[in-house]
C-alpha positions in Angstrom: 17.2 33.1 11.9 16.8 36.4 10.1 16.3 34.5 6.9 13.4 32.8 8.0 11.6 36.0 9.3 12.0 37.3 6.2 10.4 34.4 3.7 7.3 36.0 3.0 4.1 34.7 3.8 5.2 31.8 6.2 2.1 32.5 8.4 2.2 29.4 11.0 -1.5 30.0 11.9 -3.8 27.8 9.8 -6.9 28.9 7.9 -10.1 27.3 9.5 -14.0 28.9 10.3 -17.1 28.4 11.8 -19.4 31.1 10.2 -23.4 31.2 9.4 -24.6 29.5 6.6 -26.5 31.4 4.5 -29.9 29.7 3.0 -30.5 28.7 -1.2 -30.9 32.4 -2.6 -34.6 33.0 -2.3 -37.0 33.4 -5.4 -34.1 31.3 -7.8 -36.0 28.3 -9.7 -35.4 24.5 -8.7 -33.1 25.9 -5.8 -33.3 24.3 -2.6 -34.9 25.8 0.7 -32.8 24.6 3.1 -32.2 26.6 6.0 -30.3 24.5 7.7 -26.0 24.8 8.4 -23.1 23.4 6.7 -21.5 20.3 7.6 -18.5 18.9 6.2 -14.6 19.2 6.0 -12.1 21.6 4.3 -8.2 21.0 3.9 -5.9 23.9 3.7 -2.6 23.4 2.6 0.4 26.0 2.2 3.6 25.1 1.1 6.9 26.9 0.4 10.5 26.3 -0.9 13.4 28.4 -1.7 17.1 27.6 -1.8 19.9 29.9 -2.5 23.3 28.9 -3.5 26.4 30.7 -4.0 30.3 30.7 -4.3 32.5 33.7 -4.3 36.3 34.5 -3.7 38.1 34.7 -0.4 39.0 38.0 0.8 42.8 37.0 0.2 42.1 35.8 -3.4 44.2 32.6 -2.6 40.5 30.9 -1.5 36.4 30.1 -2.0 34.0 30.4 0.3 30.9 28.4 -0.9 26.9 28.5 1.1 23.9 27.0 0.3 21.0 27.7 2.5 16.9 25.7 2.3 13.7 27.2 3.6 10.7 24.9 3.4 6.9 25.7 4.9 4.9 23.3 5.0 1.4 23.8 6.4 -1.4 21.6 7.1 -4.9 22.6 8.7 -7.8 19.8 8.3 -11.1 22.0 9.3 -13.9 19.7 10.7 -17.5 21.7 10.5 -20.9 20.8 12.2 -24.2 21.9 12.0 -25.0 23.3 15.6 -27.4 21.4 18.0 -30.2 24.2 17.3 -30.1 23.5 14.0 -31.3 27.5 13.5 -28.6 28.1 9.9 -25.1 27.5 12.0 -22.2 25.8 12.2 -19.1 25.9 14.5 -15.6 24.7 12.8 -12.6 23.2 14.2 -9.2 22.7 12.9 -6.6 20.1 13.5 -3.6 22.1 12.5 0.2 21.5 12.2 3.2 23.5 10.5 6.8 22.6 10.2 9.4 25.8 9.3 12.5 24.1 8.9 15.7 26.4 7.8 19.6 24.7 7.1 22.5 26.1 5.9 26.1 25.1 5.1 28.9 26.9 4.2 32.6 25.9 3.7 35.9 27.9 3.5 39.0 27.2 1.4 42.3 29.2 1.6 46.2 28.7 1.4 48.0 30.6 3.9 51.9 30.0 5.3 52.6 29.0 9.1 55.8 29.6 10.3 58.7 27.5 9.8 57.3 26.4 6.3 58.6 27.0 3.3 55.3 25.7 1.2 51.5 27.1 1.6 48.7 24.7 2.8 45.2 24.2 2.4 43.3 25.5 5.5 39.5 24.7 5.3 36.2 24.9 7.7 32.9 23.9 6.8 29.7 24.9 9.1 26.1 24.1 9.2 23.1 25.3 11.1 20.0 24.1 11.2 17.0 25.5 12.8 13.4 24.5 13.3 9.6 25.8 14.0 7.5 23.3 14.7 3.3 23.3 16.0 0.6 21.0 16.4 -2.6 22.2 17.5 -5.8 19.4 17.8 -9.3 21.3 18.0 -8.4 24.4 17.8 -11.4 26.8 17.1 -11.3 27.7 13.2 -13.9 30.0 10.9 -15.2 29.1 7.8 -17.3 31.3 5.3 -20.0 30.5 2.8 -21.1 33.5 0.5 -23.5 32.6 -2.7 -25.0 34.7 -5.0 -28.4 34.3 -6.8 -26.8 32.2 -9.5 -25.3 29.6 -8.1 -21.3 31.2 -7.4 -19.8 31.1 -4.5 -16.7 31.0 -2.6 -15.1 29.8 0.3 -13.3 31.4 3.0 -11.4 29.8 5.9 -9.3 31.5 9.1 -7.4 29.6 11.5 -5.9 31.5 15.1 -2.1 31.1 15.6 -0.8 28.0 17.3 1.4 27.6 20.0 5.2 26.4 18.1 8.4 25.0 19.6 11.6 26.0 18.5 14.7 24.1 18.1 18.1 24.0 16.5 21.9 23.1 16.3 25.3 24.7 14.7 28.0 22.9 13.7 31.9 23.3 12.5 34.9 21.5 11.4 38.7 22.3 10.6 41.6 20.9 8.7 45.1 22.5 7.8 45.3 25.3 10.3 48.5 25.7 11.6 47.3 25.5 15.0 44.7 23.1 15.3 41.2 23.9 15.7 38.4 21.7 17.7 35.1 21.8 16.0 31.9 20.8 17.3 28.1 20.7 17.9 25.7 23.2 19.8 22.7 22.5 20.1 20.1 25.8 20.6 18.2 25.9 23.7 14.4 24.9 23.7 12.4 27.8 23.3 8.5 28.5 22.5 6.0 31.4 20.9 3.1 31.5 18.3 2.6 31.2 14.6 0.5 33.9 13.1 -2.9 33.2 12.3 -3.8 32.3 8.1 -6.7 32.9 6.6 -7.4 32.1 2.3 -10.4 32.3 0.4 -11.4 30.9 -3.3 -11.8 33.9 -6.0 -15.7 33.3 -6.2 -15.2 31.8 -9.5 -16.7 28.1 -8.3 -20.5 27.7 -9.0 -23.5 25.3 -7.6 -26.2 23.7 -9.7 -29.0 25.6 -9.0 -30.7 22.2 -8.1 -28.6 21.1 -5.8 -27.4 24.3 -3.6 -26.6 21.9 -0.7 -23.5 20.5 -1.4 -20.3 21.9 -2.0 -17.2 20.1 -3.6 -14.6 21.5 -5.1 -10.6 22.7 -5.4 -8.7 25.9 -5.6 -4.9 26.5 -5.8 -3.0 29.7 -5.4 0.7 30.5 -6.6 2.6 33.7 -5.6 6.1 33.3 -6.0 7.4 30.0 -4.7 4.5 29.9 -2.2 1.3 27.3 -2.8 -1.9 28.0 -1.1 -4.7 24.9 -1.5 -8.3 24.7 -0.6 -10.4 21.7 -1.0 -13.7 21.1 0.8 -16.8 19.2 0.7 -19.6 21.0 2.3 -23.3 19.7 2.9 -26.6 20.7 4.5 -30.1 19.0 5.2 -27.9 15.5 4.0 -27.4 12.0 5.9 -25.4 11.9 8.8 -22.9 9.8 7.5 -20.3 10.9 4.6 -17.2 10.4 2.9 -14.0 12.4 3.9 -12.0 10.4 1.9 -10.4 7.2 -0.1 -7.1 5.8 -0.3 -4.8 3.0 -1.3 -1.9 1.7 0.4 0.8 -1.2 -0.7 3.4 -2.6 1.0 7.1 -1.6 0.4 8.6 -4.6 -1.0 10.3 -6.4 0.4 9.5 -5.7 4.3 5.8 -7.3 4.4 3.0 -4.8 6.2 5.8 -1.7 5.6 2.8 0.3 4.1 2.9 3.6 1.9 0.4 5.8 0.6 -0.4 5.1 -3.3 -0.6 8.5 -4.3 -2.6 9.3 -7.8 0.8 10.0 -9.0 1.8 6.5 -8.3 1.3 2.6 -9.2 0.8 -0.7 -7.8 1.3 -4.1 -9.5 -0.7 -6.4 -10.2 -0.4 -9.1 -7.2 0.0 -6.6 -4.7 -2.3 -6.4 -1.4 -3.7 -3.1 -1.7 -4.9 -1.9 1.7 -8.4 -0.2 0.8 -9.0 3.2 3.2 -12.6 4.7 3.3 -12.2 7.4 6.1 -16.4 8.1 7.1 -17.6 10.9 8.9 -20.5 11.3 11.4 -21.9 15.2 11.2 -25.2 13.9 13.6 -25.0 14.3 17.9 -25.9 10.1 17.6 -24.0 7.1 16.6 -24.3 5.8 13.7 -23.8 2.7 12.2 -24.1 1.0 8.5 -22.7 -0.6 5.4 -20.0 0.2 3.0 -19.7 -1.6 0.1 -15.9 -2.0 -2.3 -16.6 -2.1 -5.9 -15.2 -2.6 -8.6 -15.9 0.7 -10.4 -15.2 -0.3 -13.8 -16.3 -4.4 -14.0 -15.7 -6.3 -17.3 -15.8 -9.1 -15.5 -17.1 -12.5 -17.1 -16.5 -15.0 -14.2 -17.2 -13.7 -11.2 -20.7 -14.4 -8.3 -24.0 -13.4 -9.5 -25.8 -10.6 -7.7 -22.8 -8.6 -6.8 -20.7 -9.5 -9.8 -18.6 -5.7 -9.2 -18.4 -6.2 -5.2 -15.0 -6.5 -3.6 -16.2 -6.5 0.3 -18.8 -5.5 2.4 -18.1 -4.2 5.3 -20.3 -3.0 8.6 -19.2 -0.7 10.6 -20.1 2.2 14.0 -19.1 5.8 13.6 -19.4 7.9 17.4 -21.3 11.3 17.3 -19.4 14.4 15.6 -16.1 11.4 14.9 -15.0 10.0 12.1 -13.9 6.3 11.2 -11.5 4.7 9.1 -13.0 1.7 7.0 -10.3 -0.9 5.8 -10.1 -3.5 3.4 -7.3 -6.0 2.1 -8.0 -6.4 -1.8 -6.1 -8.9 -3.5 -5.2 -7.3 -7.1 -4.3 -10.4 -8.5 -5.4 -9.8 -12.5 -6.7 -6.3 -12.2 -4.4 -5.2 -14.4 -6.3 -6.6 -17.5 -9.9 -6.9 -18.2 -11.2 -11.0 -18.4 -11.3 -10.4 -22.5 -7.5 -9.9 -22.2 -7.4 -6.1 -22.9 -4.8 -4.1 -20.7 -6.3 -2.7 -18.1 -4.5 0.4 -16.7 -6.5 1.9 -14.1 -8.7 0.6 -11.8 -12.1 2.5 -10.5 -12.4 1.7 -6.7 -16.3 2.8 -5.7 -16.9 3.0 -1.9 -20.6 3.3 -1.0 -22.5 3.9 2.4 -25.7 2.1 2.8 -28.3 2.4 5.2 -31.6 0.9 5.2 -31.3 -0.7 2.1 -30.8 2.9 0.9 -27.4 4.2 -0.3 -26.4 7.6 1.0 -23.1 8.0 -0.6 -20.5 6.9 -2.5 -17.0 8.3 -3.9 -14.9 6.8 -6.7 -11.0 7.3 -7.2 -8.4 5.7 -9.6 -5.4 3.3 -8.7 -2.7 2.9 -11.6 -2.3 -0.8 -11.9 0.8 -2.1 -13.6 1.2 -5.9 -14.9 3.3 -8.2 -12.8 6.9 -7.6 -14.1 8.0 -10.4 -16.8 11.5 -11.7 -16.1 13.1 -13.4 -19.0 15.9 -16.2 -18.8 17.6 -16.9 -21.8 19.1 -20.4 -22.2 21.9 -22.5 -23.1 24.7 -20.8 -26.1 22.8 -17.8 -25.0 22.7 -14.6 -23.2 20.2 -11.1 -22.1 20.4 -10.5 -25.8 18.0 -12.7 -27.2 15.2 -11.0 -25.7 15.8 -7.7 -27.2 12.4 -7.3 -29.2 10.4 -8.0 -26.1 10.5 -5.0 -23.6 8.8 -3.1 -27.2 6.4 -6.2 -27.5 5.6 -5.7 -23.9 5.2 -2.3 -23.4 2.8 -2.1 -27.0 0.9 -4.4 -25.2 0.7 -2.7 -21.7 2.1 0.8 -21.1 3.2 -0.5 -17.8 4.3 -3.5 -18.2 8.0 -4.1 -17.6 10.8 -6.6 -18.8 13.7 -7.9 -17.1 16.5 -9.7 -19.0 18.7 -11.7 -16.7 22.2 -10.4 -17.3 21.4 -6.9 -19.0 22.7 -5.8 -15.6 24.8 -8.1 -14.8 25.4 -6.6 -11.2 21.8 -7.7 -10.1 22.8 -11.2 -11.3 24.4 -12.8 -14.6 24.3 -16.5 -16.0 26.4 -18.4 -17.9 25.3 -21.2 -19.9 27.6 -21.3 -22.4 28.9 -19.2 -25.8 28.2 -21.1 -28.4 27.8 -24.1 -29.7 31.5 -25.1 -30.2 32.8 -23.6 -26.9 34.5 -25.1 -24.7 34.7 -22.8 -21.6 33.7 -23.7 -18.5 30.1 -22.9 -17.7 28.1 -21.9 -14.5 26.0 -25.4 -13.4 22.4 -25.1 -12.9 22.5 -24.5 -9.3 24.6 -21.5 -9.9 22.1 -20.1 -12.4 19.7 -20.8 -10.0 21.4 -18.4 -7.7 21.7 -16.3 -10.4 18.3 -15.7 -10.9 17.3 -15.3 -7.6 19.2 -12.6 -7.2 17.6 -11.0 -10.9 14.0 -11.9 -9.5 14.8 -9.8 -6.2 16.2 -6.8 -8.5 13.2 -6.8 -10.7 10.4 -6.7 -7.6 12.7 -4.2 -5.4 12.9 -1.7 -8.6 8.9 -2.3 -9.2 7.6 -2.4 -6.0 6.3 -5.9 -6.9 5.5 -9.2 -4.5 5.2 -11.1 -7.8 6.2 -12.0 -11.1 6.1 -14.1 -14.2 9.1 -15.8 -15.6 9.4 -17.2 -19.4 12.2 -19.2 -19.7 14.1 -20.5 -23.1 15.5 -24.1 -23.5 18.1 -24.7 -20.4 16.7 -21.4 -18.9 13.3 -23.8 -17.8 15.7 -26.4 -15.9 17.3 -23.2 -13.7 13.8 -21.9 -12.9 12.9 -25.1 -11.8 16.1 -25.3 -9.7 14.7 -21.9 -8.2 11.0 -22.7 -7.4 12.0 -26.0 -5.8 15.2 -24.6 -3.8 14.7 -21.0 -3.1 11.4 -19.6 -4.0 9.2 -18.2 -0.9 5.2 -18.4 -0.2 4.4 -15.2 0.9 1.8 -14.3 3.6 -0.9 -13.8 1.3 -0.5 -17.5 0.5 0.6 -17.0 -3.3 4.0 -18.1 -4.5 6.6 -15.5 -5.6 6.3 -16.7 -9.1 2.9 -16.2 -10.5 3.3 -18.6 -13.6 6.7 -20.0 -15.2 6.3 -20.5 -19.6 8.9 -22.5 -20.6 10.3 -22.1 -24.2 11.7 -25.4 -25.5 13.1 -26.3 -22.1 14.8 -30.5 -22.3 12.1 -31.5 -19.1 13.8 -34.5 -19.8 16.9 -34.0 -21.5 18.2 -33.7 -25.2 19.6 -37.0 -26.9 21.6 -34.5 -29.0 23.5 -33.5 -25.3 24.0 -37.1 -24.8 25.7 -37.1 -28.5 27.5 -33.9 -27.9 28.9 -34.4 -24.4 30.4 -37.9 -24.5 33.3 -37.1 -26.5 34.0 -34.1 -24.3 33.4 -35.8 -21.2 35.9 -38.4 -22.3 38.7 -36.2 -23.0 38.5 -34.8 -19.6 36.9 -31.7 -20.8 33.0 -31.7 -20.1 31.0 -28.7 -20.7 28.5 -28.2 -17.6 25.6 -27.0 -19.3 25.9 -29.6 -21.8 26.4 -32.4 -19.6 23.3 -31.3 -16.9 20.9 -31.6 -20.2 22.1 -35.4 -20.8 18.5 -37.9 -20.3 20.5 -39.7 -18.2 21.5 -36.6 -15.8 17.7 -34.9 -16.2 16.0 -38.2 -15.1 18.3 -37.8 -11.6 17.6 -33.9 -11.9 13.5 -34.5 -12.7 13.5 -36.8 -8.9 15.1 -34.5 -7.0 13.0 -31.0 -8.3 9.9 -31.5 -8.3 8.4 -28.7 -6.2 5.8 -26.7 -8.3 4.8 -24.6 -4.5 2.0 -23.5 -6.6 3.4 -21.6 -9.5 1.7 -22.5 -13.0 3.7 -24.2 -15.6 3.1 -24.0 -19.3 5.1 -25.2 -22.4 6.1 -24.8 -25.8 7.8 -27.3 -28.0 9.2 -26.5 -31.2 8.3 -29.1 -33.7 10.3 -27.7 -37.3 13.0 -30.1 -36.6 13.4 -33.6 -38.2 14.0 -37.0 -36.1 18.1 -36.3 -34.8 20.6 -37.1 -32.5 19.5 -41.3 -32.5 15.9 -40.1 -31.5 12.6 -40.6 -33.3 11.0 -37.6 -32.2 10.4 -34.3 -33.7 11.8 -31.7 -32.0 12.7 -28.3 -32.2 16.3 -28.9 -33.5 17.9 -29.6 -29.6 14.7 -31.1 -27.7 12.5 -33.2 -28.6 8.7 -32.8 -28.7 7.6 -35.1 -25.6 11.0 -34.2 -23.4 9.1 -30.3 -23.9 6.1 -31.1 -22.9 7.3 -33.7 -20.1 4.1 -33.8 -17.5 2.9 -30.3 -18.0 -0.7 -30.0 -18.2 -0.7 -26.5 -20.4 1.0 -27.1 -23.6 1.5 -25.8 -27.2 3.4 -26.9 -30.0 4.5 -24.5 -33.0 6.5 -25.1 -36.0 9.6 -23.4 -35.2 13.1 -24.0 -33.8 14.7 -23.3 -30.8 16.5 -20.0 -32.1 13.3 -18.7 -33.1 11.3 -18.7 -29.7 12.3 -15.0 -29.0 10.0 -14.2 -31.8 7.2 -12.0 -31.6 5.3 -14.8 -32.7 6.0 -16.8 -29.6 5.0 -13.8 -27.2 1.5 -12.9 -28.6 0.6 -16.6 -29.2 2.0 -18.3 -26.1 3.4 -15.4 -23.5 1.1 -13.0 -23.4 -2.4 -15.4 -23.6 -1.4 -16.7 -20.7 0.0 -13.8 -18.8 -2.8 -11.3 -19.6 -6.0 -13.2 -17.4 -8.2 -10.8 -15.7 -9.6 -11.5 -12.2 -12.4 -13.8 -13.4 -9.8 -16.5 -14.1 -7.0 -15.5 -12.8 -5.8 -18.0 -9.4 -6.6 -16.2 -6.1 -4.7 -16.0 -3.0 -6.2 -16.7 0.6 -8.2 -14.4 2.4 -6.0 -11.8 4.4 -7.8 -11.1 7.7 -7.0 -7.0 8.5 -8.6 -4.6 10.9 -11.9 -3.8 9.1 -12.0 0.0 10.9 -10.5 1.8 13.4 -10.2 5.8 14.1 -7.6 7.8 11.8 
């Protein structure tokens, strides 16, 4: 406990005011006469790490004795201020505070030593921890906050916050092996016991200034370093305003795959495209009434070519009541389906969300922040005499395209799932069937959302690759809750739809040896025609196709085809189609992925398929 006392400043208190309000210096030009208090919020935030490590000798020199020992702070005071009822150039301030000190150590002890009646030394060890912890949570405590300006326009903030009442908790433990007379370990656990945090109080350097046109609003951010110690101020002061105001705007997405397991989507972070993004406009009420009004989702940075007339950049619109001196949490579901491009195709990285407060026809505020959008994550299955390999060029392709745009070869990690459909053309090992695949794939798919936090994807497929996705979609693939299916769209490469008459060629002979080839034999017409009535479950996904068409009549048939499948067995009964003038060992070309792939992945929100309406609590108090 002596360590902790002597961190430096770990002052438990919290920085919050309620001071006088000075008026616009008098005499500047274009400044504002308001004589009225400040209303608003300001966040203080302290923070503090340090961690010491060491290892030294045993006293005996036959042993090490090793410790390493974490302090954190980590201090939070969210400083509500009002105008007073008088309205006379006041304000009172109070803080919602909370701190955590939080202090562990473990050390372990090696050494040989001799016990008696032994001829050969032995390792005696101990390891011990301790842990200890200060915690306090103060709601409404009474906090003071300072405005000084000067003629020009700079000004600075200060902010004190009382101490707060902590609790205090802890536990020690220990553990033994090779004494000669053994030890019993154990846990204790420190009694209960309670005191204060000191107060905190911070101010900005006075370097911040103020329009002189608008002297009655405050916004702004100031950050302190000493040592491993980070003070932060950020506040957003008004006076003579509207009642109502933004506090705050934030994103949330669901941890795949545990649906309505929501995070925070910090600016440091991303969603995918596909994801329900959980909208949070947090509104404060400065006024001794209720009040109620609109806020209105926008899409901050529209492109869009397809979308309603008269609101063509509004997400939702959403009414809502705010209680005197409270604030309220505004919520929205927003499907992000196609957000991550623009409607012209062009990647689309970040996304401005613009929440605005209107009242009377009149808006009365608004605030704008960014969320990092990220293309849904492209999963590639190669196909028969084939393996991960053959997509090599594309993660490049992909990522040129769309700096977040990721790739996922089944089989690069084979761990998460591998296929086999065959060597070569003139092997003869035994193959995985389609089924197998199937299962193969599913388990790639589940890798590829868990490591991108995504609820969807697109799959392009390659010759035998398209029969196993279809396996997939019909057998195993789920509908989520948002009503769209896990696979967005499924491009298939030169897939047999309804088999090759070069399998039926190829596998007879083997099959009448007694040495069939699986892969081979499931792309026989015959077999596909049984495979086509069984799967036939589209559950929603889109299908496209590409048939090769560089390939001369083969194999008994008439048709062109891309050296293995013929032109109509490509195309089958898919509605989107293309044909290009290349064989099937050439559609892993970059070709094939800016003409085919990408057109079809990269649709922005005016055209791209939109899931059903999620119904979600519209507002609700913080």
């Amino acid at each position: 406990m002596n360590k902790l006392r002597l961190i430096p400043p770990l002052a438990f208190g919290l920085l919050l005011t309620s001071a006088a309000n000075p008026p616009a210096p008098a005499g500047t030009p274009g400044a504002a006469q308001c004589p009225r208090g400040w209303s608003g919020s300001v966040q203080f935030t302290r923070k503090q790490i340090s961690t010491i490590s060491k290892s030294e000798p045993r006293l005996s020199g036959k042993g090490v004795q090793t410790s390493s020992s974490t302090t954190s702070y980590d201090y939070s005071a969210r400083i509500r201020v009002r105008e007073t009822p008088e309205r006379r150039g006041y304000s009172t301030a109070t803080a919602n505070a909370t701190s955590l000190l939080s202090f562990s150590e473990s050390r372990s002890s090696t050494d040989q030593g001799m016990c008696s009646g032994e001829r050969q030394p032995r390792t005696m060890s101990g390891s011990f921890t301790t842990q200890r912890e200060t915690r306090a949570t103060t709601p409404g405590v009474e906090a003071n906050v300072s405005v000084t300006m000067s003629a020009n326009g700079a000004y600075s903030i200060g902010i004190s916050v009382p101490s707060l009442h902590s609790t205090n908790t802890g536990s020690s433990s220990s553990s033994y092996s090779g004494q000669c007379y053994p030890k019993k370990g154990g846990t204790t656990d420190v009694p209960v016991s309670y005191g204060r945090t000191d107060p905190v109080s911070f101010s900005t350097d006075g370097s911040h200034r103020v329009p002189l046109s608008n002297l009655d609003h405050l916004s702004g951010t100031y950050s302190k370093k000493y040592g491993n110690v980070t003070d932060t101020l950020v506040w957003d002061l008004r006076r003579c305003s509207t009642p109502l105001r933004f506090v705050d705007l934030k994103f949330e997405d669901m941890k795949f795959p545990l649906w309505e397991a929501w995070r925070e989507v910090t600016p440091e972070m991303s969603t995918v495209d596909g994801n329900i993004v959980r909208l949070k406009a947090i509104v404060a009420n400065d006024s001794d009434e209720d009040q109620s009004a609109t806020l209105m989702f926008k899409d901050g940075d529209s492109r869009l070519t397809n979308l309603p007339e008269g609101h063509p950049d509004l997400l939702e619109e959403v009414s809502f009541n705010v209680p005197a001196g409270e604030e309220q949490t505004v919520e929205f579901l927003w499907d992000t389906s196609g957000y991550a491009w623009f409607d012209s195709r062009q990647a689309r990285r970040f996304q401005k969300i613009k929440a605005e407060i209107w009242d009377n026809n009149k808006k009365i505020d608004e605030v704008t922040r960014n969320l990092r959008l990220a293309p849904r994550p492209l999963v590639l299955v190669h196909g028969y005499w084939a393996d991960w390999s053959m997509w090599r060029s594309w993660p490049y392709m992909i990522r040129q395209t769309h700096g977040d745009w990721s790739a996922f070869a089944v089989g690069e990690r084979p761990g998460n799932g591998r296929m086999d459909m065959g060597e070569s053309a003139t092997s003869l090992k035994p193959t995985k069937t389609i089924r197998q695949n199937a299962a193969e794939l599913a388990r790639y798919i589940r890798y590829a959302q868990e490591f991108s936090n995504a609820w969807h994807v697109d799959i392009v497929a390659h010759t035998m690759g398209g029969l196993v996705a279809r396996q997939y979609i019909h057998q195993s693939m789920p509908i989520y809750p948002d009503g769209k299916p896990q696979v967005a769209h499924l491009m298939m490469l030169g897939t047999p739809n309804m088999g090759s008459p070069c399998a039926d060629v190829m596998s007879a002979p083997l099959e009448a040896i007694g040495k069939p080839v699986e892969a081979l034999r499931e792309m026989r017409t015959s077999v596909v025609a049984q495979f086509n009535k069984q799967i036939f479950e589209r559950k929603g996904v889109e299908f496209s196709a590409l048939a090769g068409t560089l390939g001369i009549p083969r194999c008994y048939s008439l048709d062109f085809n891309d050296g293995f499948t013929p032109v109509p067995s490509a195309l089958w009964t898919i509605a989107d189609t293309a044909k290009m003038n290349i064989l099937y060992d050439a559609m892993a070309s970059g070709a094939v992925f800016s003409e085919f792939a990408m057109p079809r992945v990269a649709k922005g929100p005016g055209v791209r398929p939109r899931g059903i309406k999620l119904e979600g609590p519209k507002s609700g108090t913080p």
